[in-house]
Backbone bond lengths (Angstrom), bond angles and torsions (degrees), N, CA, C in turn:
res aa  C-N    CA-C-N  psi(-1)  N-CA   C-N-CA  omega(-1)  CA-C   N-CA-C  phi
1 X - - - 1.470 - - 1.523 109.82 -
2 X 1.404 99.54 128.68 1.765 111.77 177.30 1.877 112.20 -46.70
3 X 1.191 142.88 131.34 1.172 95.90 158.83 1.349 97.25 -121.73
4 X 1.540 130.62 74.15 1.132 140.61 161.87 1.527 107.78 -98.79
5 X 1.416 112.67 131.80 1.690 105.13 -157.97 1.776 118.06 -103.09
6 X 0.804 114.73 160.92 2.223 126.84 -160.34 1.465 86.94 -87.66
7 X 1.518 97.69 137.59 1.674 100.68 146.87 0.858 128.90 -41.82
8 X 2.109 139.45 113.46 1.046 126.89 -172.30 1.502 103.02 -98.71
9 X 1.686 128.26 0.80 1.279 123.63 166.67 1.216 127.12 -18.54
10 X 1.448 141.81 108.66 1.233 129.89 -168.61 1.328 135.46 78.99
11 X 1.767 124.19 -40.34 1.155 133.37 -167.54 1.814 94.73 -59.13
12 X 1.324 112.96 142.73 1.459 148.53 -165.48 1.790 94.55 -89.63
13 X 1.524 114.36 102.60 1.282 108.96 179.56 1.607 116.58 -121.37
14 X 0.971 136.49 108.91 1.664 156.96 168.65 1.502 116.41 -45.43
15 X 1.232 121.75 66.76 1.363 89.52 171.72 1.405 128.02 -109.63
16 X 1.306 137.45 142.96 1.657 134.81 177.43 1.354 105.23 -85.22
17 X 1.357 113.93 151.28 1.454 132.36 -165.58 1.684 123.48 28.44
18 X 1.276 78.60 54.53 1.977 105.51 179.15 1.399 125.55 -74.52
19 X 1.719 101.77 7.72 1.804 100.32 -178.14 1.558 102.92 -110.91
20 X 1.196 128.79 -9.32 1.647 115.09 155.82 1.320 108.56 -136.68
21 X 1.424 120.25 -158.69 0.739 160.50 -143.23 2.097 106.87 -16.26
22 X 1.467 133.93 -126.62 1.150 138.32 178.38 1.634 98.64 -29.37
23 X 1.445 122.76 -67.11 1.217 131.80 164.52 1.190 130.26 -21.78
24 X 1.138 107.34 -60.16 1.830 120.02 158.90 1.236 113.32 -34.78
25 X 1.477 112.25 -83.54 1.072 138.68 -165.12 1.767 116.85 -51.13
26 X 1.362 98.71 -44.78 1.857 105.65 158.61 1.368 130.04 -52.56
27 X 1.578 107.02 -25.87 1.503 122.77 -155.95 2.011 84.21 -99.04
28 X 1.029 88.47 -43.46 2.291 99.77 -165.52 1.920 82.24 -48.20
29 X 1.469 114.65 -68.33 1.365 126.63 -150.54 1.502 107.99 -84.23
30 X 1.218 117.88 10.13 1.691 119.33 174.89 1.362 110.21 -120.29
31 X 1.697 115.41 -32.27 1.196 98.12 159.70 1.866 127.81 -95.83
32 X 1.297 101.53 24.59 1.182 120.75 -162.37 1.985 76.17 -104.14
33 X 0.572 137.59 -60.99 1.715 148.60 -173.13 1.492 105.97 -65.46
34 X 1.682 125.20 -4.40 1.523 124.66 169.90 1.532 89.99 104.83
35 X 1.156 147.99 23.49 1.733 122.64 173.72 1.384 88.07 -96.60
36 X 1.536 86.84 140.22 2.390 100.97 157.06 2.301 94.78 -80.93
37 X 1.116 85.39 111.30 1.828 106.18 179.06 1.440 94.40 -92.19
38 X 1.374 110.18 140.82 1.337 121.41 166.70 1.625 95.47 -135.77
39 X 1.650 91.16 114.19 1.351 116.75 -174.71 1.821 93.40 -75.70
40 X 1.292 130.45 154.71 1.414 152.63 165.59 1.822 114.58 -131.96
41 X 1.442 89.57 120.37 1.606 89.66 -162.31 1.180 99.80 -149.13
42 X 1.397 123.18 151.06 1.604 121.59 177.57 1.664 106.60 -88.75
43 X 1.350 118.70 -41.48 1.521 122.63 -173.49 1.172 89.91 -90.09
44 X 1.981 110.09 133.26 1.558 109.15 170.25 1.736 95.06 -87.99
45 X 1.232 116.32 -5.25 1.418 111.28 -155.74 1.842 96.18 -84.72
46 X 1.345 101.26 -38.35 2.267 111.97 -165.80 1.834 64.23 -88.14
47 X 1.428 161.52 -93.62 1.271 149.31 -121.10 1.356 110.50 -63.79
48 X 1.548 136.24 -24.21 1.471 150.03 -147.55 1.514 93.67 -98.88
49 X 1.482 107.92 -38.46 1.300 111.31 -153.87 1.934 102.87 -90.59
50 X 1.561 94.93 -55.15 2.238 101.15 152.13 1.665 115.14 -38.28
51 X 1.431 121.04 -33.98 1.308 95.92 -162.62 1.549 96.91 -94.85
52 X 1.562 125.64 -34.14 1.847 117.37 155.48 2.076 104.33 -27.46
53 X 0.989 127.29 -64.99 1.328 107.89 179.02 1.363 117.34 -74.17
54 X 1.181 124.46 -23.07 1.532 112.10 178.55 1.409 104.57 -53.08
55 X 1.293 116.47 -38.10 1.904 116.98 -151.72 0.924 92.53 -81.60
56 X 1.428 130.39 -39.16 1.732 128.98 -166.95 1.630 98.07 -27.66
57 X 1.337 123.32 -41.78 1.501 114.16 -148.93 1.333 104.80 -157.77
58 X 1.768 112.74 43.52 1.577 139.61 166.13 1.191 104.35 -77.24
59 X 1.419 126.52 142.29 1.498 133.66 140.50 1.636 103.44 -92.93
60 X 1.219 104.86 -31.45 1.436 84.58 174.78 0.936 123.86 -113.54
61 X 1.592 126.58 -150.29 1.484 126.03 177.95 1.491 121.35 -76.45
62 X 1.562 135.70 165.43 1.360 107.65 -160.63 1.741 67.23 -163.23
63 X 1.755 116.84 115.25 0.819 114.71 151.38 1.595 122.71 -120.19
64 X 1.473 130.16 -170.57 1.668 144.94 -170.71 1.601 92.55 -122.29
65 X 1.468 122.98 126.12 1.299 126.40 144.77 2.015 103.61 -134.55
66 X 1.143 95.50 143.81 1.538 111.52 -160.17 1.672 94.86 -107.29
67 X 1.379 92.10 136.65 1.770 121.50 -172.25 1.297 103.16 -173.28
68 X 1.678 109.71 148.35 0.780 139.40 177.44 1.736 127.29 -111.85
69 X 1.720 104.49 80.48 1.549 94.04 -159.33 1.770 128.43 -52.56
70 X 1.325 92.08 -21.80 1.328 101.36 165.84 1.779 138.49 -64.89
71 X 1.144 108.83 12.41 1.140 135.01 -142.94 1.311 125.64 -171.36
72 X 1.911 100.65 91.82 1.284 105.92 -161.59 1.330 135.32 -72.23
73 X 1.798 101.29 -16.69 1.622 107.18 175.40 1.934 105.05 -77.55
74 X 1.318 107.71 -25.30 1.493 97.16 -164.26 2.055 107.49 -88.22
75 X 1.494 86.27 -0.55 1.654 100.67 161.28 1.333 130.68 -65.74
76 X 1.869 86.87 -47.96 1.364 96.37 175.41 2.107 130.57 -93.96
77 X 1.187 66.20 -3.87 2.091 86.70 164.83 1.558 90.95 -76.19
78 X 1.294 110.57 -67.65 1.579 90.42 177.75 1.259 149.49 -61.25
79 X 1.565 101.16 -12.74 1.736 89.89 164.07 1.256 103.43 -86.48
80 X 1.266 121.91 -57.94 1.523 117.77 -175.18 1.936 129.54 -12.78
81 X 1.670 82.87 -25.58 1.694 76.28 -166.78 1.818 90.04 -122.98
82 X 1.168 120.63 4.30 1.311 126.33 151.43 1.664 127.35 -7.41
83 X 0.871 112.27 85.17 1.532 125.52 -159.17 1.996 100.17 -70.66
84 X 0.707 122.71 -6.99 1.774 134.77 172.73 0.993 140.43 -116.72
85 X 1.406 93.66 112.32 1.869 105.03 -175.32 1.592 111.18 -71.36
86 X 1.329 129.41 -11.31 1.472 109.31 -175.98 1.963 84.33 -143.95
87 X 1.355 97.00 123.72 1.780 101.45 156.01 1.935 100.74 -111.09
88 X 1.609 100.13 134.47 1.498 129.67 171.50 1.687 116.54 -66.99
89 X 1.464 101.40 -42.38 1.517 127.82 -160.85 1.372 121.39 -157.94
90 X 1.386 104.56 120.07 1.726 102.96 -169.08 1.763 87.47 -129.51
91 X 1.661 96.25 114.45 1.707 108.11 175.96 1.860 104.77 -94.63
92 X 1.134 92.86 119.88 1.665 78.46 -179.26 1.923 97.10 -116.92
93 X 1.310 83.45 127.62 1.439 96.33 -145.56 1.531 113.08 -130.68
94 X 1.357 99.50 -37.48 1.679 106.80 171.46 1.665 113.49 -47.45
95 X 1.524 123.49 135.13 1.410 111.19 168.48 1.600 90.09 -167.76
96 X 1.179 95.83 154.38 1.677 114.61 168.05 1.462 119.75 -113.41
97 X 1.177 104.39 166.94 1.443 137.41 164.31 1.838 113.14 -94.19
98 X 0.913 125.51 106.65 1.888 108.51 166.96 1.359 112.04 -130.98
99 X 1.282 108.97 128.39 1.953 99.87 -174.18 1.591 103.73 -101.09
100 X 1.356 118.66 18.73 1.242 116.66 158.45 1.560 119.66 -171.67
101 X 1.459 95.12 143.34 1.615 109.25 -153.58 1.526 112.39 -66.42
102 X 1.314 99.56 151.36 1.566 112.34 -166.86 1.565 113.14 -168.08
103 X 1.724 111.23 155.41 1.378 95.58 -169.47 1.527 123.90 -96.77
104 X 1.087 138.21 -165.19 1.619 132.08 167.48 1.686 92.30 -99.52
105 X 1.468 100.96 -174.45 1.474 105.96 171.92 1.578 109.05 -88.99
106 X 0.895 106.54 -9.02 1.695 115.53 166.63 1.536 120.57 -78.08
107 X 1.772 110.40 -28.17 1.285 85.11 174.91 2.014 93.31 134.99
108 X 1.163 97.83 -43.43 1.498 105.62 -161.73 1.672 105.32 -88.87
109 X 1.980 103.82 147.93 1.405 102.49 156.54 1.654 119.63 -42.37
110 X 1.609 110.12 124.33 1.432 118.12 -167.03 1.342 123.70 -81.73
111 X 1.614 111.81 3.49 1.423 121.53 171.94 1.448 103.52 -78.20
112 X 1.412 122.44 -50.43 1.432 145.98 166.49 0.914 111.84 -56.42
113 X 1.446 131.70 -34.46 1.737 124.89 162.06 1.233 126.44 -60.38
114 X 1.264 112.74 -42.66 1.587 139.17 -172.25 1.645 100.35 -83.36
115 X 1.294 96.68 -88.91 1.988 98.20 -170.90 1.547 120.54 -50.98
116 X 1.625 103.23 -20.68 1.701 100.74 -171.16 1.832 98.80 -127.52
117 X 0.872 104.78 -52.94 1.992 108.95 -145.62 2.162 78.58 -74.22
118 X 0.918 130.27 -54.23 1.358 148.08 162.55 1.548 98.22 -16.67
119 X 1.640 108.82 -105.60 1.650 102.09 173.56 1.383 120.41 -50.30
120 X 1.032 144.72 -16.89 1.339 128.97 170.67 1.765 107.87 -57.18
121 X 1.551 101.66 -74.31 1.696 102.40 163.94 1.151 132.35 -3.34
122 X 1.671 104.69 -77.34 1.215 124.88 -176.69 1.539 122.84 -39.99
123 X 1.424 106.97 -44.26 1.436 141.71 -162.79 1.432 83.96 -86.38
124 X 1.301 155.25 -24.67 1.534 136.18 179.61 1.256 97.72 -85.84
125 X 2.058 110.88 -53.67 1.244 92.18 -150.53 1.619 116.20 -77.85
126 X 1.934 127.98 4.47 0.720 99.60 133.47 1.678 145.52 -136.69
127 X 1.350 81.33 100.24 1.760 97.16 -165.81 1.782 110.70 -83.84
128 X 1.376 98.16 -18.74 2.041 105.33 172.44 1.522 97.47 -58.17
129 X 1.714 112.65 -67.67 1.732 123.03 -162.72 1.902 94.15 -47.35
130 X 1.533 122.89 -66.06 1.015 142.95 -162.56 1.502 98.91 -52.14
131 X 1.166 134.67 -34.60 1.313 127.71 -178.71 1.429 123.56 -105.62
132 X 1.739 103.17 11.38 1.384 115.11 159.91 1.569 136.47 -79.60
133 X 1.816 78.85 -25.35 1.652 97.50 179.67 1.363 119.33 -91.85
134 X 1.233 127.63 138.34 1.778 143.47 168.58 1.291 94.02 -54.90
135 X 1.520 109.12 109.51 1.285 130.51 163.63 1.846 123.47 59.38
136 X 2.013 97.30 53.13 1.484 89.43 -175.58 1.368 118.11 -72.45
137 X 1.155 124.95 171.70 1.622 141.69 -173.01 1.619 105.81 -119.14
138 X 0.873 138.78 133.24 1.346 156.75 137.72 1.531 122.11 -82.84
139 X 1.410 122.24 85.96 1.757 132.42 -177.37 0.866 111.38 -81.67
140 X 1.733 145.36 122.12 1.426 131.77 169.09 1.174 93.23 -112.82
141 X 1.930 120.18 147.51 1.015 119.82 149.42 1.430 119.71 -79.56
142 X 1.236 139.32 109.42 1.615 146.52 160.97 1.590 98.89 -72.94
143 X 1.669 122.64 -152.87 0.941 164.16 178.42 1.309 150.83 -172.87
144 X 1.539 107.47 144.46 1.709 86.84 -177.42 1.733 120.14 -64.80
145 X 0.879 113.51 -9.80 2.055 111.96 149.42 1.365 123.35 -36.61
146 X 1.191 93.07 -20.31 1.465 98.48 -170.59 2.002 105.02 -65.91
147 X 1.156 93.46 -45.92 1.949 98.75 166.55 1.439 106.74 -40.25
148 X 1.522 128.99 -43.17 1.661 122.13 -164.26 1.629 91.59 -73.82
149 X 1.130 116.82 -40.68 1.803 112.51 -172.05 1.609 129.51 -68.21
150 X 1.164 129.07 145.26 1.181 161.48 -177.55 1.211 120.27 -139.24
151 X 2.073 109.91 116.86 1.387 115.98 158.99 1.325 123.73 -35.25
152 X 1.516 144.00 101.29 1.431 97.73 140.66 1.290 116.66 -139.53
153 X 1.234 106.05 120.68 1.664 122.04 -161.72 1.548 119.92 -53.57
154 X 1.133 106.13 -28.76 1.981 98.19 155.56 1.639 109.10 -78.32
155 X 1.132 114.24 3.88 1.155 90.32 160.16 1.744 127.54 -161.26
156 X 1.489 84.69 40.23 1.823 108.22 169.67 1.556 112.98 -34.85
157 X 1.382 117.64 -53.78 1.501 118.39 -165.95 1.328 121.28 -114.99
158 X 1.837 87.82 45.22 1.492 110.60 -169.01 1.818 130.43 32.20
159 X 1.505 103.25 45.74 1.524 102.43 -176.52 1.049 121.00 -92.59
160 X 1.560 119.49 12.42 1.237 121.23 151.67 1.026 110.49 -98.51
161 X 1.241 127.45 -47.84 2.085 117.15 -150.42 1.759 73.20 -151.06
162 X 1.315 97.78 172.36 1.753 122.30 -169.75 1.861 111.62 -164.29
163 X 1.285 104.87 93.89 1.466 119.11 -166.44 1.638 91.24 -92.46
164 X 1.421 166.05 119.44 1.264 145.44 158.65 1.946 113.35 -28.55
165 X 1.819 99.43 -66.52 1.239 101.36 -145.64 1.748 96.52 -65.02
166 X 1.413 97.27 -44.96 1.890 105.63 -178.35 1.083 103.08 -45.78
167 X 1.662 139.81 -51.81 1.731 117.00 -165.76 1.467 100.07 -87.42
168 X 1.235 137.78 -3.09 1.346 149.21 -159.59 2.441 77.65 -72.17
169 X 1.737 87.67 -70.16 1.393 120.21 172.14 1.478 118.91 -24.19
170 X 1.310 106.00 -57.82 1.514 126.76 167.54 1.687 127.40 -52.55
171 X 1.218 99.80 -41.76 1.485 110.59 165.80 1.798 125.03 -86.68
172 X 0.775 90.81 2.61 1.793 110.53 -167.33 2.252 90.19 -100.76
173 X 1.443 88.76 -43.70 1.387 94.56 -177.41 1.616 121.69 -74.53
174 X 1.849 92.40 -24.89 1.362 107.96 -176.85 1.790 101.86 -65.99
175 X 1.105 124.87 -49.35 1.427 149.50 177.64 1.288 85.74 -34.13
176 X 1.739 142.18 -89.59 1.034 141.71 -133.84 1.961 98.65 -78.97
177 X 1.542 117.85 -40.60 1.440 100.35 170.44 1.528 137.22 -64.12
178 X 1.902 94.10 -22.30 1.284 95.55 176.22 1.859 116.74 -73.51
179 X 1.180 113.01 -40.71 1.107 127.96 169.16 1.993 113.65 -44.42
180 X 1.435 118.34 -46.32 1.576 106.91 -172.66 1.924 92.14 -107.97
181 X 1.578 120.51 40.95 1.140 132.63 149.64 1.383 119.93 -102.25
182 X 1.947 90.49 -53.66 2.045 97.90 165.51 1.523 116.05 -54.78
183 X 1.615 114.62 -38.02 1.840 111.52 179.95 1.766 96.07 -44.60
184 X 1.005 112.53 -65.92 1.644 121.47 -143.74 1.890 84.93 -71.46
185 X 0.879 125.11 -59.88 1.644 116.17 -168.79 1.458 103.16 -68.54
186 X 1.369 124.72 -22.92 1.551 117.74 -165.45 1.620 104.71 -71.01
187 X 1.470 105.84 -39.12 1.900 139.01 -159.11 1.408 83.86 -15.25
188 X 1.878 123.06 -68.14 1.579 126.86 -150.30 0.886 113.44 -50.33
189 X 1.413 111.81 -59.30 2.094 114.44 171.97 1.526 126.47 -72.39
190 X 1.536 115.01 16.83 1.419 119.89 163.48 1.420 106.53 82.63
191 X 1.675 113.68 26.46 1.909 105.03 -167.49 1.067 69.20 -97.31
192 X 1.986 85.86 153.42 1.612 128.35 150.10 1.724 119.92 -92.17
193 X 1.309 116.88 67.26 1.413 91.65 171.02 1.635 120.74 -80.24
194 X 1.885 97.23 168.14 1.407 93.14 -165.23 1.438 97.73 -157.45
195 X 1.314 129.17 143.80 2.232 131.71 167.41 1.303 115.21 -102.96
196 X 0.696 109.77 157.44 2.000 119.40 -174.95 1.488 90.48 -146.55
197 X 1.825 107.90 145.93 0.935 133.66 145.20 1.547 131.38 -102.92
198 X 2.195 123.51 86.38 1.887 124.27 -138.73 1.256 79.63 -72.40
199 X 1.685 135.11 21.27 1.642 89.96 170.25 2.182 101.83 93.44
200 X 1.723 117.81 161.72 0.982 98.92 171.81 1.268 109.54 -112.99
201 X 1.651 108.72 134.81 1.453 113.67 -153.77 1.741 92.61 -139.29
202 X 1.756 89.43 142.76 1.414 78.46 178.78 1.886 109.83 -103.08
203 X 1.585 70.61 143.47 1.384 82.68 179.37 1.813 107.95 -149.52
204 X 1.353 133.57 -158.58 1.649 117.61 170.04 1.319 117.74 -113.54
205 X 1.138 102.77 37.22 1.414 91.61 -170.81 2.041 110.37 -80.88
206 X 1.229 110.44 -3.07 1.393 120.02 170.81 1.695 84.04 -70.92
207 X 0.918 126.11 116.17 1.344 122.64 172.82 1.835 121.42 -135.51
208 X 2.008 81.08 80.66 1.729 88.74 -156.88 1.975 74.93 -152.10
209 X 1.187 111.38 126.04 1.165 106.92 156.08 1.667 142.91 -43.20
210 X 1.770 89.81 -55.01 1.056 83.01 168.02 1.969 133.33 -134.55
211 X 1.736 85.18 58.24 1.605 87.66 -178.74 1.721 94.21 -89.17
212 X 1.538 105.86 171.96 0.716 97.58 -140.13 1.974 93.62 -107.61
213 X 1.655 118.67 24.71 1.475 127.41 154.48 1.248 100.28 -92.50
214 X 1.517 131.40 16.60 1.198 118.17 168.46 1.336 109.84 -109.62
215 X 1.194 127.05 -29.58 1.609 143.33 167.72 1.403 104.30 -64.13
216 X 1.574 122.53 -44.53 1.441 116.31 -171.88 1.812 114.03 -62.85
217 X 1.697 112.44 -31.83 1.347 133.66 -151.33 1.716 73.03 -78.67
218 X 0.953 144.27 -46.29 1.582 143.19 -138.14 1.799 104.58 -86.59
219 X 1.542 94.72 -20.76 1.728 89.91 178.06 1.203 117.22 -88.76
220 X 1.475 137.31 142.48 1.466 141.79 -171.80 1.394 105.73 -51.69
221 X 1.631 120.24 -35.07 1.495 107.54 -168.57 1.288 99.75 -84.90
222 X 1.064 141.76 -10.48 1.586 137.13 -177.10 1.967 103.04 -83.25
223 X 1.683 100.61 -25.79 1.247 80.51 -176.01 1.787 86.07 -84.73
224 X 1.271 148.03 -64.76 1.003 135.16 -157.93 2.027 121.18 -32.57
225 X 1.263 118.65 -12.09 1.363 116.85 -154.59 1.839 68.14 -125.61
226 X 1.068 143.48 -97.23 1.868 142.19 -162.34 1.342 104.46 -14.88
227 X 1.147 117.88 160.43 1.645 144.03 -175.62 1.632 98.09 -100.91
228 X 1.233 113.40 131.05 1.884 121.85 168.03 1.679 96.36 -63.11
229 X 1.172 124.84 167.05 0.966 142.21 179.52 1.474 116.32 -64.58
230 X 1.627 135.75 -44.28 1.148 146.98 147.93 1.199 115.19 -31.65
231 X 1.657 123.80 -38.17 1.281 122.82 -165.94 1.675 97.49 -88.18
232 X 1.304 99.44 -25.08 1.660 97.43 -159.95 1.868 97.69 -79.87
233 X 0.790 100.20 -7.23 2.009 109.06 -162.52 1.301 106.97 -102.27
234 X 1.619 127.09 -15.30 1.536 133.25 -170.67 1.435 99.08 -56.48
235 X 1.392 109.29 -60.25 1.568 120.87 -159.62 1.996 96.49 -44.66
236 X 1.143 85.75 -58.92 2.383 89.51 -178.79 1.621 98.80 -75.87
237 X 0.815 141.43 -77.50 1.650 102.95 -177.52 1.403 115.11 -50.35
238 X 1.080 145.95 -16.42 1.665 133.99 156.21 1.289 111.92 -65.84
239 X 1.592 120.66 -27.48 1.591 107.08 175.45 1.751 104.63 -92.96
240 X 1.203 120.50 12.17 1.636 129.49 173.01 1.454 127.96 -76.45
241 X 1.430 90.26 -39.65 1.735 127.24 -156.16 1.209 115.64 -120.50
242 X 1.485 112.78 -16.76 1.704 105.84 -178.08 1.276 101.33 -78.47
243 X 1.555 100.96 151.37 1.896 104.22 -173.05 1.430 124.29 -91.90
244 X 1.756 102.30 0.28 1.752 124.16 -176.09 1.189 106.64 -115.55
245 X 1.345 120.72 104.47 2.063 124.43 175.03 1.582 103.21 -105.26
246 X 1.469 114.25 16.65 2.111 94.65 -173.77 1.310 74.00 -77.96
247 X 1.455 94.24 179.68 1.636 128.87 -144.65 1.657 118.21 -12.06
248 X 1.340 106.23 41.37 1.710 107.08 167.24 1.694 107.79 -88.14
249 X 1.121 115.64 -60.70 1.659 117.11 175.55 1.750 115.36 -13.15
250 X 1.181 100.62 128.66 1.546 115.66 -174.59 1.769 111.78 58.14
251 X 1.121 110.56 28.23 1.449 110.40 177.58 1.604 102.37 -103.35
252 X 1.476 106.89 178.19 1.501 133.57 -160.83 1.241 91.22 -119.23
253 X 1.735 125.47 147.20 1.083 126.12 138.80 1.436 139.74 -132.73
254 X 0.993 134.87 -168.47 1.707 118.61 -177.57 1.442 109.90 -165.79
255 X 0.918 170.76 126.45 1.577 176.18 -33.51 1.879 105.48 -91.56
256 X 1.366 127.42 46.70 0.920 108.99 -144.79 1.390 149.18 85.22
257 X 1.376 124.61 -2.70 1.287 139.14 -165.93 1.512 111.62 -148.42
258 X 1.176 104.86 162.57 1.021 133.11 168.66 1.580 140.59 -44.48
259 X 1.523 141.05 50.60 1.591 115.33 -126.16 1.141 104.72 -123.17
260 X 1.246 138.44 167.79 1.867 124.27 173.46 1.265 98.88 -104.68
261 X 1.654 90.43 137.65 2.084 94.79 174.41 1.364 112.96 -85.09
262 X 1.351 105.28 -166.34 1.968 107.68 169.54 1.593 106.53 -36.56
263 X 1.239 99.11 158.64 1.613 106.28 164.82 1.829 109.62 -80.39
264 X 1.428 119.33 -5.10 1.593 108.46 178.27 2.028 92.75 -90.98
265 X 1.459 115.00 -10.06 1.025 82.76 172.65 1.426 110.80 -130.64
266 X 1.485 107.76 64.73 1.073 118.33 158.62 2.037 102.66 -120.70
267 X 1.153 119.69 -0.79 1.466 130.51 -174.71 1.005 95.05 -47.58
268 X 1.695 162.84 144.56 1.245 160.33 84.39 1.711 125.19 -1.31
269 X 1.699 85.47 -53.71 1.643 97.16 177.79 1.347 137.12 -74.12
270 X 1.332 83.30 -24.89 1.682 105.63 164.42 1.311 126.25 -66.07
271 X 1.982 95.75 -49.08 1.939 105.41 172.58 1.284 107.93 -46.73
272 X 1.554 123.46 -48.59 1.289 126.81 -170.94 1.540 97.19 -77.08
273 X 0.897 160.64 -50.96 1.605 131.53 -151.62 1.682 104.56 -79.50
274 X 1.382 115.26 -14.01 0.992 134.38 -170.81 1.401 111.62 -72.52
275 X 1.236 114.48 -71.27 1.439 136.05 146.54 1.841 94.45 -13.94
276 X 1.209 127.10 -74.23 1.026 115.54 -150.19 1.608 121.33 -78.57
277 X 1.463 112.12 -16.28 1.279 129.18 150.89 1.043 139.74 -51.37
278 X 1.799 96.36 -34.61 1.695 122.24 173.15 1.776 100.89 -67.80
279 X 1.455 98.52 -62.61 1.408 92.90 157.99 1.636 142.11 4.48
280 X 0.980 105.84 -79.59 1.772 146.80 176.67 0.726 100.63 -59.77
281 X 1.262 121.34 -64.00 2.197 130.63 -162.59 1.015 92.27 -54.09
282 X 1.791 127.69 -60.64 1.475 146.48 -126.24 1.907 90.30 -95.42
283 X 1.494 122.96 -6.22 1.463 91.29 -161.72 1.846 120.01 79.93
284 X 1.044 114.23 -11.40 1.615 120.59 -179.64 1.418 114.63 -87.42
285 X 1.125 127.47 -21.38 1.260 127.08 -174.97 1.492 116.97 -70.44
């Protein structure tokens, strides 16, 4: 893969959970490079206040549309009134931390609502804009968590047992099958999807007072060894901007490169049954 990077002048960029941290930092340096960014944020109040710094140092346009990835009707309020006929780049990026289980308004474990059942959605409902544009990309942030996780479909939405870090794990894993499911279905309309693991960076997305990656982020030596948020975000604006995608689609990445994940999430059969569950959850089926 080239990594000599495309004019981002103009190109139409999506990102979810665009008012801090990795999110931020993608949105600062893409529209800092000429993209019109359309930040996606649940708080207009923490999103109003991200997009005052985004502009500081925009070439392009830098707007706020409010959604709730957790939350499949307020997903679909938001595309519906979706002001764009062509998206370039869809970062799906929003994800949490929860150290104890709880539901969405839909119904579902809310780590799995948010980090997985969430971007999957998003990514259908908009698959018209996405297939308007010359050569869109679909970026998920996953993680290397993704190694602690394991499918198992009796018990996706933890209704038997509820470990934090393991389903944390599970959805991180979900990221990388959904992603080399979107390669193979995207192929017709010329998408590149692709997962990254930014590395551990602090940022809030542990968003629990008192678990205990939120206590660790607070000690000086944790910040001395973590990645700033810029650092953690290079890898997805490098998969935004690079001007060479042959054989990137449905791949993994990690500091910049290229990397292989677990072997459960390299399964095919799995992406697909998965996919089709997503399906179901999502209302798509």
């Amino acid at each position: 893969m080239s990594y000599a990077t495309r004019e981002m002048a103009g190109k139409r960029v999506v990102i979810t959970g665009a008012n801090s941290g990795i999110g931020k930092a993608a949105a600062v340096e893409l529209a800092r490079q000429g993209a019109n960014v359309t930040m996606v944020c649940r708080s207009r109040e923490r999103g109003e206040a991200a997009k005052v710094d985004i502009e500081a140092t925009a070439k392009g346009e830098v707007e706020l549309l409010i959604a709730d990835l957790g939350d499949q009707a307020s997903l679909r309020s938001f595309a519906s009134s979706f002001p764009h006929e062509k998206v370039d780049v869809l970062m799906n990026n929003a994800g949490v931390y929860l150290p104890e289980r709880g539901d969405s308004p839909d119904g579902h474990e809310r780590m799995m609502a948010i980090n997985h059942l969430g971007a999957f959605l998003i990514t259908h409902l908009l698959w018209e804009p996405l297939a308007a544009a010359n050569n869109p990309r679909v970026i998920t942030t996953s993680s290397l968590a993704h190694r602690m996780g394991s499918i198992k479909f009796d018990n996706l939405q933890c209704e038997r047992s509820f470990n934090a870090m393991i389903q944390y794990g599970v959805t991180k894993l979900a990221n990388i099958l959904f992603t080399k499911q979107l390669a193979q279905r995207g192929s017709g309309i010329g998408l590149t999807a692709t997962a990254f693991h930014p590395g551990a960076v602090m940022t809030g997305f542990a968003q629990h007072e008192e678990s205990w990656m939120s206590r660790a982020m607070k000690l000086s030596l944790a910040k001395v060894v973590l990645l700033t948020p810029e650092q953690g975000a290079s890898t997805g604006v490098m998969l935004a901007t690079c001007a060479d995608t042959t054989d990137q689609s449905g791949c993994y990445f990690a500091s910049r490169k290229k990397r292989t994940p677990s072997r459960e999430a390299r399964n095919l059969a799995l992406a697909e049954r998965l996919w089709n569950v997503s399906e179901q959850l999502t209302g798509l089926a």
